[in-house]
N, C-alpha and C positions, 0 to 999 in steps of 0.2 A: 504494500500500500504506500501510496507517496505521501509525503508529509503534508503534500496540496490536498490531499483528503480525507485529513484528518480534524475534526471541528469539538468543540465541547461538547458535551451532552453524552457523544459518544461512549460506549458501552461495550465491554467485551469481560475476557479471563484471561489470567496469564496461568502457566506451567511451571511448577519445579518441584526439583528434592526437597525437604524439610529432615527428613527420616528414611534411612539405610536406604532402600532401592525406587520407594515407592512416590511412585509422581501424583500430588496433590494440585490442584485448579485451589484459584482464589479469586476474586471479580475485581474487574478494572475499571474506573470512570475515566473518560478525558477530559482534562479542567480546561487545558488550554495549551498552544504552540510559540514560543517565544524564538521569534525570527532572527536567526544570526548570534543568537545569543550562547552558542557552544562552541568550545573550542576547535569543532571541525564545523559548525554548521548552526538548523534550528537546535533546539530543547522542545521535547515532548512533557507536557507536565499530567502528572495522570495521579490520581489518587488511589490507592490498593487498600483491601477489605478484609475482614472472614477470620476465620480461626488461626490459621498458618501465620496472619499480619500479626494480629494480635499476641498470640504466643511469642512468638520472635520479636514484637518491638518494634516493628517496622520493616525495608527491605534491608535483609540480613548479607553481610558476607556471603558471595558467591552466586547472589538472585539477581546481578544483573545482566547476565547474558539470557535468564527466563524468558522463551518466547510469550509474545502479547497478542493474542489472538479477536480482531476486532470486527461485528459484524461477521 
């Protein structure tokens, strides 16, 4: 998906490990796109949810390559 169509409101789940093998979903909002604002490019700002967020405190160590799965 291009970052041209990606808009707030937007809604999907991302993917990862938390626990030894097993791949856990958690839900995603899009809050909003901040142009040029990253060291190679835009910043996606997205908000993350659910049991997996809250247990860990946020995105943990190693959940940033978790694909984001949108629409």
């Amino acid at each position: 998906m291009a970052v041209a169509d990606i808009q707030p409101g937007m809604t999907g789940y991302a993917k990862t490990v938390a626990h030894g093998t097993r791949i856990d979903s958690f839900p995603v909002e899009i809050i909003g796109v901040m142009k040029d604002s990253g060291p190679t490019g835009d910043l996606i700002l997205a908000k993350f949810s659910g049991p997996i967020i809250e247990e860990s405190g946020g995105i943990a160590q190693g959940m940033s390559g978790s694909p984001v799965y949108i629409n």
